[in-house]
Backbone as a ProteinNet text record, in pm:
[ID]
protein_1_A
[PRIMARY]
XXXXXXXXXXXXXXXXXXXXXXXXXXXXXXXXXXXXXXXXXXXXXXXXXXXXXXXXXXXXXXXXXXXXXXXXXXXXXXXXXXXXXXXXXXXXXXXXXXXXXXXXXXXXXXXXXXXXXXXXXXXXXXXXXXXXXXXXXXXXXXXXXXXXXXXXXXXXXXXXXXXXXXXXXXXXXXXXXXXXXXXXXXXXXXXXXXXXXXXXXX
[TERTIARY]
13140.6	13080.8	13129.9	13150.8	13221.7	13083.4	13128.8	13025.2	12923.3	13027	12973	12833.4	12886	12781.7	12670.6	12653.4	12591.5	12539.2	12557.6	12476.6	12342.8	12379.4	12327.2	12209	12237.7	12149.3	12086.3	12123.2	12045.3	11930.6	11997.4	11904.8	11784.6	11775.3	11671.1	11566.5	11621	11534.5	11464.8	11542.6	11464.8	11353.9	11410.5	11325.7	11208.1	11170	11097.2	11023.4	11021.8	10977.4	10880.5	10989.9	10956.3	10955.2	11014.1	10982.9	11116.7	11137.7	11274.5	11348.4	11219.2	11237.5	11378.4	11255.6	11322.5	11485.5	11486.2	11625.9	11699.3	11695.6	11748.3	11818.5	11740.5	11753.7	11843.9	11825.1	11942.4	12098.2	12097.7	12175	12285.7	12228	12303.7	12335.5	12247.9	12286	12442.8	12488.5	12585.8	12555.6	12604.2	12557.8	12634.4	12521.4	12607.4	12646.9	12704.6	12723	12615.3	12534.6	12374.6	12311	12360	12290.1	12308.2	12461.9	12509	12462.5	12445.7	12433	12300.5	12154.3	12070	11994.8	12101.4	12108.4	12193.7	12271.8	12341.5	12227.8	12175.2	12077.2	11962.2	11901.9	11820.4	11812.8	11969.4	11984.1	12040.6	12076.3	12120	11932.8	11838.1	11708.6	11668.5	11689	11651.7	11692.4	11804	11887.1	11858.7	11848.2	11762.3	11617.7	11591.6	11375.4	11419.4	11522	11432.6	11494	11457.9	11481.1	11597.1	11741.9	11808.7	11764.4	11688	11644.8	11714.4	11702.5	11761.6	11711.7	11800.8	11694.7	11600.4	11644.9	11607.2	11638.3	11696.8	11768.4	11693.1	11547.6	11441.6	11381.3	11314.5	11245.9	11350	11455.2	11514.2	11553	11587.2	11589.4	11474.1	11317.6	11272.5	11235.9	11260.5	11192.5	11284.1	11436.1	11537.9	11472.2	11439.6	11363.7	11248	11214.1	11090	11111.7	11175.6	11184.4	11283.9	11374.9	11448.7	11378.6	11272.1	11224.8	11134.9	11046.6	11036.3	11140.6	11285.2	11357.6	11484.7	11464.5	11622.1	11522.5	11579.6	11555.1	11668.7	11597.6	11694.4	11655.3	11719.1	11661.7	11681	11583.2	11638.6	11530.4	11595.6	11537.4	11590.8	11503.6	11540.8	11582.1	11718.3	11711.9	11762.1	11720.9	11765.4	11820.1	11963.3	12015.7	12127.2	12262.2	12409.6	12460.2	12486.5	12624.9	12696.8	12832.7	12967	13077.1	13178.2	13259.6	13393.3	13485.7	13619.8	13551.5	13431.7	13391.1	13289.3	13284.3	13209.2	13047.4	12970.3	12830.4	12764.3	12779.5	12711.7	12547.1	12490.7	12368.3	12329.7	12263.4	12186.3	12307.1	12288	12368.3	12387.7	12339.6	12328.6	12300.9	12155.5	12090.1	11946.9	11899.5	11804.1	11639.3	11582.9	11457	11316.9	11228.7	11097.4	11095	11155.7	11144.3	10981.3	10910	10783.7	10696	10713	10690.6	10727.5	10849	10906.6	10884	10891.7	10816.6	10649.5	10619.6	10475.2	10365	10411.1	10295.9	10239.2	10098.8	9995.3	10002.7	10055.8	10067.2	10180.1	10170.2	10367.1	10430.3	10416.6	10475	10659.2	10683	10824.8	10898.3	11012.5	11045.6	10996.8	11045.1	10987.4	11108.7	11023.7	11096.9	11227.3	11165.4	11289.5	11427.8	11401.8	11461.4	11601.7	11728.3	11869.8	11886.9	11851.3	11918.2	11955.4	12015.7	12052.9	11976.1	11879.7	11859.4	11890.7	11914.3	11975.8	11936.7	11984.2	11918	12016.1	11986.8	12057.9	12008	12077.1	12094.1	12141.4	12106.4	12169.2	12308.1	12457.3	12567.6	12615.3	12562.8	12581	12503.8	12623.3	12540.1	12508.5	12389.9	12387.2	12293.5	12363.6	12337.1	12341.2	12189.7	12233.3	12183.3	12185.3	12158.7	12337.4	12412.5	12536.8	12602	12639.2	12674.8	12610.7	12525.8	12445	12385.3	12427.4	12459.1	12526.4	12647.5	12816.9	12837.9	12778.4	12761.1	12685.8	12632.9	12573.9	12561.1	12525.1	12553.3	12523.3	12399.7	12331.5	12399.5	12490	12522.5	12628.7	12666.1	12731.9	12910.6	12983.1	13105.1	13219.6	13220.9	13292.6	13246.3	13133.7	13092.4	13148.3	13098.7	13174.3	13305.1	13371.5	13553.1	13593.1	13541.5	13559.5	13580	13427.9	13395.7	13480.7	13504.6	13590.8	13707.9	13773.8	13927.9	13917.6	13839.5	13817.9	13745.1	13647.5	13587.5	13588.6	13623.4	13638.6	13442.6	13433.4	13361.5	13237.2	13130.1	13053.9	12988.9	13008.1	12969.8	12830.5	12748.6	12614.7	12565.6	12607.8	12549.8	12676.6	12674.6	12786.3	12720	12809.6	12802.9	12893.4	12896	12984.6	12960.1	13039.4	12993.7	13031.1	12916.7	12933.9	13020.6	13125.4	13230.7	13362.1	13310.7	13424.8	13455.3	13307.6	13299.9	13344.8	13405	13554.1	13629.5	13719.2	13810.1	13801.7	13708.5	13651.8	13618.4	13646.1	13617.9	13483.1	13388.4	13253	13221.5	13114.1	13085.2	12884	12834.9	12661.1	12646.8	12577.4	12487.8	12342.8	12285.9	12095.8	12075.3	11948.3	11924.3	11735.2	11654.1	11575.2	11574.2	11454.4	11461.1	11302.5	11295.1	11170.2	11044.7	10969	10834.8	10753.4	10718.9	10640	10558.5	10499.9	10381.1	10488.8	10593.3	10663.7	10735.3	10763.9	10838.4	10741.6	10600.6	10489	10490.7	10448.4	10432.1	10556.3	10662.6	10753.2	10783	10717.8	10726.4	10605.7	10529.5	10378.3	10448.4	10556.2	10613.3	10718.2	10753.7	10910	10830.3	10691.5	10621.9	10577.6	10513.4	10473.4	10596.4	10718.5	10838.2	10855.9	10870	10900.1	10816.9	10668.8	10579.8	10562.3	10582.3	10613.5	10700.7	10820.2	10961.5	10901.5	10868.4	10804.9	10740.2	10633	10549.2	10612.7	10707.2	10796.1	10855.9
7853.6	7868.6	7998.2	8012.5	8163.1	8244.3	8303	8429.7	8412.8	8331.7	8305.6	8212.8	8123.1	8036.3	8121.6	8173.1	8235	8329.4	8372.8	8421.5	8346.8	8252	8154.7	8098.7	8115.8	8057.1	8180.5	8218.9	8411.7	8414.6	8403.9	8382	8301.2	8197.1	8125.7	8159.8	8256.1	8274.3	8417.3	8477.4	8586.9	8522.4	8456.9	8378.5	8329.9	8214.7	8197.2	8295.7	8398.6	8552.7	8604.9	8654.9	8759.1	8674.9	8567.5	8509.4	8476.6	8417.1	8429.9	8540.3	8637.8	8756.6	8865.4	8911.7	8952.3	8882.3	8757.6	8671.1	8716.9	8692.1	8711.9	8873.5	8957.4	9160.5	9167.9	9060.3	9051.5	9046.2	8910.7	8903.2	8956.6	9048.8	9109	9280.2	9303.5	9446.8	9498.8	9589.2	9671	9842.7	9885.1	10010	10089.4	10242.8	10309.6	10436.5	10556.7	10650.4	10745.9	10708.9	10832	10724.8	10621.9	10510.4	10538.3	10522.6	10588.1	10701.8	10793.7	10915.1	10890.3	10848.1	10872.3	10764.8	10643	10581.2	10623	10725.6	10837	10880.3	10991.3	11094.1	11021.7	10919.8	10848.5	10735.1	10716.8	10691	10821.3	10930.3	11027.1	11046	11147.7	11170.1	11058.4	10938.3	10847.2	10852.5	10848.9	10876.4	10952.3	11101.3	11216.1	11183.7	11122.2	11096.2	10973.7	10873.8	10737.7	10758.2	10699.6	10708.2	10602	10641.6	10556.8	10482.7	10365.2	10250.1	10091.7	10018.4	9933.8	9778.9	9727.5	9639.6	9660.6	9787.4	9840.3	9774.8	9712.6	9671.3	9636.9	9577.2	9501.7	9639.8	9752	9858.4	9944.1	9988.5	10058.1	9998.6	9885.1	9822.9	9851.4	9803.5	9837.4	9959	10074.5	10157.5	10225.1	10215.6	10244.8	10135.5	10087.4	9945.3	10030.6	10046.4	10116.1	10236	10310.8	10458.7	10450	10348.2	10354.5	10284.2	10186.8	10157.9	10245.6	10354.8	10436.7	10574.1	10550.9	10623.8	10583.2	10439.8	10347.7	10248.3	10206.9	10118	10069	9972.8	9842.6	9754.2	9641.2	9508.7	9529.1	9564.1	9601.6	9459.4	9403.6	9297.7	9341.7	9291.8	9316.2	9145.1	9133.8	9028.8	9008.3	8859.8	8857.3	8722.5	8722.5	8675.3	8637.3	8656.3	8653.8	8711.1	8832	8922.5	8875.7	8887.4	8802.6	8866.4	8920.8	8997.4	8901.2	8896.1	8808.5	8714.5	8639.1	8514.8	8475.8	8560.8	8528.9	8619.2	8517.2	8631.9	8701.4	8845	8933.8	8928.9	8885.3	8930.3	8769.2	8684.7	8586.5	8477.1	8342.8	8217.6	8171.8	8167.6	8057.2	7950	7991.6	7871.5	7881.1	7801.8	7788.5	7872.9	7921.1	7986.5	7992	8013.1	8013.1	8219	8220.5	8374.4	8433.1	8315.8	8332.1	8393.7	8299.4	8338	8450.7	8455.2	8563.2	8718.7	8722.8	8854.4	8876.4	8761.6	8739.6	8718.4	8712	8730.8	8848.9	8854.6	8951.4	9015.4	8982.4	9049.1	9163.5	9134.4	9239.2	9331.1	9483.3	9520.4	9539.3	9470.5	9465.1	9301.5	9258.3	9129.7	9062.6	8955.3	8865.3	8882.4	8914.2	8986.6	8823.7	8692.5	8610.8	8605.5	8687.4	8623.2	8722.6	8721	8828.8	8869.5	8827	8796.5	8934.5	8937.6	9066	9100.1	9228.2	9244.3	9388.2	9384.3	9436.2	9444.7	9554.9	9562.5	9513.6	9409.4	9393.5	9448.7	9475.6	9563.8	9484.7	9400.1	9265.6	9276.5	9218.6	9180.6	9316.8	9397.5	9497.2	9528.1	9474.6	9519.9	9672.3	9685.9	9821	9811.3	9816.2	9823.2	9958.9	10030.8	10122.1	10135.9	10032.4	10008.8	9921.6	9912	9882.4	9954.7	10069.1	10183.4	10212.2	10210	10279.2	10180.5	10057.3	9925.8	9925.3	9957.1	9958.2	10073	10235	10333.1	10314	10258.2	10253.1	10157.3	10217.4	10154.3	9952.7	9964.8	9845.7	9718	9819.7	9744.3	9602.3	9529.1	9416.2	9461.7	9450.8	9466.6	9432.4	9357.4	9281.5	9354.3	9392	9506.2	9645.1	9681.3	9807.8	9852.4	9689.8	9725.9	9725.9	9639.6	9605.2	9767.2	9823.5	9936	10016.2	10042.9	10168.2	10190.9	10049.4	9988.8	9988.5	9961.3	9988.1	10094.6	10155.1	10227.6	10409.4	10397.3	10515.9	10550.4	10678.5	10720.4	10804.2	10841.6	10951.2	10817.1	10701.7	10693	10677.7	10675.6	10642.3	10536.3	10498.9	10397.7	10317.9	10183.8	10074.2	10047.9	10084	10025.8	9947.2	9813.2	9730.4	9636.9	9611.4	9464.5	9325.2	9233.2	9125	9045.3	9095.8	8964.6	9012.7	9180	9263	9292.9	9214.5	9273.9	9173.7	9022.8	9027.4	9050.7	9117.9	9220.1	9259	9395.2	9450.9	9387.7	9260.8	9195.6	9126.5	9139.6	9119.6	9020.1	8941.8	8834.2	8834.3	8910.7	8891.4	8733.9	8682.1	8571.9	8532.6	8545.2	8586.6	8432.7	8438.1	8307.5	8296.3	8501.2	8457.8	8612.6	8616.3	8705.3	8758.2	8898.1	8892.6	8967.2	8905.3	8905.1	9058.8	9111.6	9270	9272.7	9187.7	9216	9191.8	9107.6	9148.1	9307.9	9350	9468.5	9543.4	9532.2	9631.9	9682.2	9500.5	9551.8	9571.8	9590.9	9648.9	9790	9869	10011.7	10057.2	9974.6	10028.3	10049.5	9937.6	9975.1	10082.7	10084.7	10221.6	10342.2	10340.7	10486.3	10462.6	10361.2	10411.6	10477.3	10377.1	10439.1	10566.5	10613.2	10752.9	10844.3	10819.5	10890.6	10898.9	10822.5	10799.7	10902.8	10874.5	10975.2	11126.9	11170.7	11283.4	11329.3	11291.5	11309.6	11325.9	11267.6	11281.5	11427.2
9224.7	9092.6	9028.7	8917.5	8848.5	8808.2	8790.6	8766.5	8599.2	8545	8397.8	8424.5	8507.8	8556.7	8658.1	8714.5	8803.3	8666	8618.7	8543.6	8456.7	8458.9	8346.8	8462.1	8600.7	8670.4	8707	8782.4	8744	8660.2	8532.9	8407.9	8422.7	8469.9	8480.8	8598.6	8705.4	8798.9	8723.9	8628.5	8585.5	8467.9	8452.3	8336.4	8396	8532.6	8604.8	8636.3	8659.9	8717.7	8612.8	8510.7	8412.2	8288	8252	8103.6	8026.1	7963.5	7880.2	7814.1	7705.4	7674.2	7797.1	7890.7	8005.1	8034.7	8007.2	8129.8	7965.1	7851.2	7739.5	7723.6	7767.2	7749.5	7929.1	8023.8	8092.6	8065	8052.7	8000.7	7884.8	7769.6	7680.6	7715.3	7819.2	7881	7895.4	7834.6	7882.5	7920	8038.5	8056.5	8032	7981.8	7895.2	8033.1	7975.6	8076.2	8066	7994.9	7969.7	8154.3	8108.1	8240.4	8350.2	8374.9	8499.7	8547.3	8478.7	8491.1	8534.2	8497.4	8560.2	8653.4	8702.6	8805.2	8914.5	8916.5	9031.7	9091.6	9002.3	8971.8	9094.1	9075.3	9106.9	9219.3	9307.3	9416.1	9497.9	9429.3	9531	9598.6	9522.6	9529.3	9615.8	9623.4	9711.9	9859.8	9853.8	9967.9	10035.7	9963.7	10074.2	10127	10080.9	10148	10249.4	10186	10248.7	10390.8	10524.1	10657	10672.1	10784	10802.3	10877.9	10868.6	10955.6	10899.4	11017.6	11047.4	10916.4	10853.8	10753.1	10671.1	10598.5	10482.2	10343	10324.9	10161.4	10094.8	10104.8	10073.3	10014.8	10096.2	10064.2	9929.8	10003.9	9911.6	9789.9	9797.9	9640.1	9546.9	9634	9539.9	9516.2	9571.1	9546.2	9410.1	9458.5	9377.4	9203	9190.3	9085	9029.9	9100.2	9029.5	8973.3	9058.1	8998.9	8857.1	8846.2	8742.2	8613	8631.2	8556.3	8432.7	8504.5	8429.2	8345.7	8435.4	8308.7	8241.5	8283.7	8190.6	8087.7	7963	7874.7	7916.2	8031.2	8103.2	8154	8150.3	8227.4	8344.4	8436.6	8592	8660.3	8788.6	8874.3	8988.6	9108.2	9259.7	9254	9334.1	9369.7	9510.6	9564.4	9719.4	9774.5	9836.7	9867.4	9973.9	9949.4	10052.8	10025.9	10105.4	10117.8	10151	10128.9	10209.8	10156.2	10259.4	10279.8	10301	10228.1	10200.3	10243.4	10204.5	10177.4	10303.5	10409	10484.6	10494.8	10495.6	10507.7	10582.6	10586.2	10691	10658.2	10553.5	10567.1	10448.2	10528.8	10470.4	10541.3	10490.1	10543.2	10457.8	10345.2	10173.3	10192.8	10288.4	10275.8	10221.6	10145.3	10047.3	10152.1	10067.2	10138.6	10055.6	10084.3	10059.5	9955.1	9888.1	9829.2	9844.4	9769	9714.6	9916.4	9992	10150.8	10165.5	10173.6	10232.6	10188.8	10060.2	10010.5	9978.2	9977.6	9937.4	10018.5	10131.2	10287.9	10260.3	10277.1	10241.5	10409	10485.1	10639.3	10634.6	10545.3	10586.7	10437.4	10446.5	10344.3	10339.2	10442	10467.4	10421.6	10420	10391.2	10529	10547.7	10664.4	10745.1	10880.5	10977.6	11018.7	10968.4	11026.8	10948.1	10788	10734.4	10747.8	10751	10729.9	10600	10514.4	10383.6	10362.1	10189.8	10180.4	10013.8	9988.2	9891.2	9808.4	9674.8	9607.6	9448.1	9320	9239.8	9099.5	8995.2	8925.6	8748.9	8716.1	8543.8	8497.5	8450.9	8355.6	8476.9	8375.8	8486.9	8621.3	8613.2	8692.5	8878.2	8925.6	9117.6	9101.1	9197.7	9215	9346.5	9430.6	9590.1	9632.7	9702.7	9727.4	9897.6	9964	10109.6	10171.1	10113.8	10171	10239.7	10174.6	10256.3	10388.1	10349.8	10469.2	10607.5	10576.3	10666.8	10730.4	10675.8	10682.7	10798.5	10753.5	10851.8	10981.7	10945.3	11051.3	11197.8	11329.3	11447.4	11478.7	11355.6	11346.1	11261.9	11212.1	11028.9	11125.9	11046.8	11093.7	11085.6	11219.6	11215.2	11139.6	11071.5	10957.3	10830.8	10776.8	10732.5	10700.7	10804.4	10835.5	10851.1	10865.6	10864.6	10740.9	10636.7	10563.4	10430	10453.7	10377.4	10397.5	10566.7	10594.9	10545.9	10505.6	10473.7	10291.6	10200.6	10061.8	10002.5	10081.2	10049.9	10133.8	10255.7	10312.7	10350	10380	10468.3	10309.2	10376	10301.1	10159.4	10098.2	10005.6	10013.6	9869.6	9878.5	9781.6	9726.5	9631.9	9557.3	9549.1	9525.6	9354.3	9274.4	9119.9	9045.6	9036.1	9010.6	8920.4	8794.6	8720.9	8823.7	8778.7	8925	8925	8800	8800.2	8862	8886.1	8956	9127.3	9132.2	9330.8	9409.2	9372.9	9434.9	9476.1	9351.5	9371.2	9502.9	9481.6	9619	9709.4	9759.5	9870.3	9873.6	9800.5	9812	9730.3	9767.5	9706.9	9676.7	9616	9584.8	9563.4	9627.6	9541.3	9603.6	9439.6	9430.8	9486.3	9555.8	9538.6	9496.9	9459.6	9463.1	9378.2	9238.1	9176.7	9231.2	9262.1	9323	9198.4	9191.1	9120.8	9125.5	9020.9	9053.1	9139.1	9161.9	9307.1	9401.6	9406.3	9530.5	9550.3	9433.9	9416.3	9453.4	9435.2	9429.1	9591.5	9731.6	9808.9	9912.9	9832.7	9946.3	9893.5	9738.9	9711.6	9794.9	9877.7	9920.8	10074.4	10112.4	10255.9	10275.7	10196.6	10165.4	10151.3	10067.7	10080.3	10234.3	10263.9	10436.5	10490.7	10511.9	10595.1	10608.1	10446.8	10441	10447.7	10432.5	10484.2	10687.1	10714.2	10869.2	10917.6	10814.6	10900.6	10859.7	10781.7	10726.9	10841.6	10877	10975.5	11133.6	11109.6	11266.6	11295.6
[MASK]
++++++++++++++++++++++++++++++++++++++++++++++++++++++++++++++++++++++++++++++++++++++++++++++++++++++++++++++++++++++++++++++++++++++++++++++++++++++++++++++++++++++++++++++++++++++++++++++++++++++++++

């Protein structure tokens, strides 16, 4: 499917979520460099608090979601789905899932411990992953992964910013298969403050 299309379906899961309005101020987003600038700003500050633990992408998305929400006039969504690296997927299978379950279990401020998938934050057409890197670095992260980064990307990065019709190119392939809802965003910013209140305390 091309990206034109994937957008258009995108669109409808934000639309499902948040309303048409919302999937509409998606869609026409272009980011400016006042943007960039304080979506750097705002995954570096992240980066220093949150704890390197294992199957984070869920927490740090949203926490990275929230905090930008109060200082971008932007369509920002967490969404969750398949990573896949020259076409193969390190994190999810692309196979269809229960979103609404999986983030929405009142047992768990974390995603559901069965599921792999991979989640991540979208700005209308723009990826902005800032748990890849730090997948990739790490002992846990998936080997195909990590070769992959080391070989396009090199060592030290912290946060991946890409329009989604460009991360191809780069070897990478996003696809959402579930736009997650503010009470879902809510209780995984309620598990990312535990985390990091945890490591604090250590």
């Amino acid at each position: 499917m091309s990206i034109a299309k994937d957008l258009v379906e995108l669109g409808k899961h934000v639309a499902a979520q948040h309303g048409w309005p919302a999937a509409k101020a998606f869609k026409a987003y272009e980011m400016s460099e006042a943007d960039r600038a304080v979506l750097s700003k705002c995954a570096v500050d992240l980066l220093k608090i949150f704890p390197s633990a294992h199957g984070t992408s869920a927490l740090m998305s949203a926490t990275l979601a929230v905090h930008l929400e109060s200082r971008l006039d932007a369509p920002i969504q967490v969404v969750a789905g398949t990573l896949s690296v020259e076409g193969v997927p390190v994190f999810g299978g692309r196979m269809p899932f229960d979103g609404a379950t999986i983030f929405g279990d009142a047992d768990t401020d974390w995603a559901h411990p069965d599921w792999n998938g991979h989640v991540w934050v979208m700005i209308g057409g723009y990826i902005v992953d800032i748990s890849i890197f730090r997948s990739a670095y790490s002992a846990h992260g998936p080997a195909r992964l990590a070769r992959h980064v080391d070989l396009v990307f090199g060592p030290n990065k912290g946060l991946y910013v890409d329009r989604w019709k460009r991360t191809a190119q780069m070897g990478l392939s996003y696809e959402p298969q579930y736009v997650l809802g503010a009470e879902d965003v809510t209780r995984l910013m309620g598990g990312a403050y535990h985390l990091i209140k945890q490591n604090g305390a250590e």
